[in-house]
N, C-alpha and C positions, 0 to 999 in steps of 0.2 A: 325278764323283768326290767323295768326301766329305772334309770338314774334316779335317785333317792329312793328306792325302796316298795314303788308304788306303779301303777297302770295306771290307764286312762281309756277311755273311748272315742268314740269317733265324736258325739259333742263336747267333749270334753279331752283333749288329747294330754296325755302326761308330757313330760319333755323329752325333746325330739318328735313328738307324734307317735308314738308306737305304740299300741296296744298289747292288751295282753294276749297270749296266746292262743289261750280258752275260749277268749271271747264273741260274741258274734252280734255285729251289729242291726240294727232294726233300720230303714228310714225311718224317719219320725220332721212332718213337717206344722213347726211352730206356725207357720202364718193359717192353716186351717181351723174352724172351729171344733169345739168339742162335741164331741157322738152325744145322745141323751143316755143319761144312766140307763133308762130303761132298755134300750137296742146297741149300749155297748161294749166292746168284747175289752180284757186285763189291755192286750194291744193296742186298742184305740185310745187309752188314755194315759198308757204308760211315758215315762220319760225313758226313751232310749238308751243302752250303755252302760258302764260300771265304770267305778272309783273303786279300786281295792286296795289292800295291805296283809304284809303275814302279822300275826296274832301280836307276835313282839316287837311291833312298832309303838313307840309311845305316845301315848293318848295326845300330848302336847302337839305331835306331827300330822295325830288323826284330825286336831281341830284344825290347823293351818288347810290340809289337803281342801278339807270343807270351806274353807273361808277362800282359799285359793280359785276351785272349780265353782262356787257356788250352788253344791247339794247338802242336801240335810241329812244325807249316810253314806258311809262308806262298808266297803263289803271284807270280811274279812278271812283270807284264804290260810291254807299251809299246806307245803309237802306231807306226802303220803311217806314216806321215808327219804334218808338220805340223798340217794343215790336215785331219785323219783324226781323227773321235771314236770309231772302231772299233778296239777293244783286240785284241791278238794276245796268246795263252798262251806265252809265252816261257822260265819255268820257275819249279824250288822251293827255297826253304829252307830248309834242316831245321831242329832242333834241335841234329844232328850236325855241322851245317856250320857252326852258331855257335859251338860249342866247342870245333870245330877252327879257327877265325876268331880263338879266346878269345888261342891264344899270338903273335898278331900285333898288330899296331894297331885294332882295331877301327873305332876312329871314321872312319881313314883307307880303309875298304872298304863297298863299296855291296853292295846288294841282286842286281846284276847281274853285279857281280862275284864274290860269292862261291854264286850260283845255281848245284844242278846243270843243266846242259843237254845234250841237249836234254831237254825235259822228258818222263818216260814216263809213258804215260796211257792207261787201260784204260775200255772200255764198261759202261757200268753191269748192261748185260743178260748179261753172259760170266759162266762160272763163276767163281766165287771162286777156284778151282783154275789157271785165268789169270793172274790176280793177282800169285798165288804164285810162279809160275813167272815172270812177267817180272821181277817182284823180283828173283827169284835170278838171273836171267841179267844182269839191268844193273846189279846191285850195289847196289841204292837201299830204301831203307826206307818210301817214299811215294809214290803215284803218283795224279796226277791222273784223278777219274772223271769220264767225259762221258757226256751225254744222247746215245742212239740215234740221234734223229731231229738235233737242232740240233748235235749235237758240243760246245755248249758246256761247260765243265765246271759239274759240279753238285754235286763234294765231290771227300772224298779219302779214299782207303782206306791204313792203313799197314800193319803187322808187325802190333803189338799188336793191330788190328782182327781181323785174321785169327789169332793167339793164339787173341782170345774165341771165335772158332768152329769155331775147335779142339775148346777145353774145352770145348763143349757137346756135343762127340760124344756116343755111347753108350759108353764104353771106362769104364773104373774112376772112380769121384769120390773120389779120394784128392785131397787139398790140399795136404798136406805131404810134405815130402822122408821117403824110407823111409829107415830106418839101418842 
């Protein structure tokens, strides 16, 4: 694990650059357009990479990380035991979880405590159309993406991801609200 308590990925590197160990990067290149919802796969609209933390990090560190890397969650890992340097996917933070965290004590709440779990987490090979629909059925705005073959995760897809591949349908390019 890397200095202060946290990982990084390959867009997002913690300090020093090192990632976590688990983890396995995706390319993922920003200047291309987005796929059409309708012929696109969790991979073609995901955000590459993780931001993690163990449970007992405090929520006050979880908001900095996000304000730091500029994501809307962070993932939250723990030892299997002690003597265990194999991390287990245990869940995620949102954005909305810190600002429903915001009318409490903040400093007095962890990473694990204020984590959805368990955590939902979609294949990177499934349609995007997946996605969407486990969204809506568990209520959650984020869900962790895993690699095929190793399960590990390898990003996260949210709302907004799936928005842009929306708008790149074929339907009207109107931008603005009609009156």
């Amino acid at each position: 694990m890397s200095a202060g308590g946290f990982s990084g990925s390959a867009d997002a590197p913690g300090p020093g650059g090192r990632d976590h160990a688990r983890m396995t990067t995706v390319p993922h290149h920003e200047q291309t357009l987005p796929v059409p919802f309708e012929t696109a796969t969790v991979a073609d609209a995901m955000s590459p990479g993780v931001i993690s933390c163990p449970p007992e990090t405090p929520l006050r560190v979880v908001a900095r990380m996000m304000s730091t890397f500029s994501v809307h969650s962070v993932f939250v890992f723990e030892h299997q035991d002690e003597d265990d340097e194999d991390l287990q996917l245990w869940g995620l933070v949102s954005d909305l979880d810190l600002v429903a965290a915001g009318r409490l004590d903040v400093d007095a709440r962890t990473a694990g405590g204020s984590a959805v779990t368990p955590l939902v987490s979609v294949c990177s090979t499934e349609p995007l159309s997946v996605a969407a629909q486990l969204m809506a059925e568990n209520g959650v705005s984020h869900l962790a993406v895993t690699d095929p073959t190793s399960k590990r995760p390898v990003g996260v897809i949210s709302t907004l991801d799936i928005a842009r591949s929306i708008a790149a349908g074929t339907g009207p390019r109107e931008t603005q609200a009609s009156a």
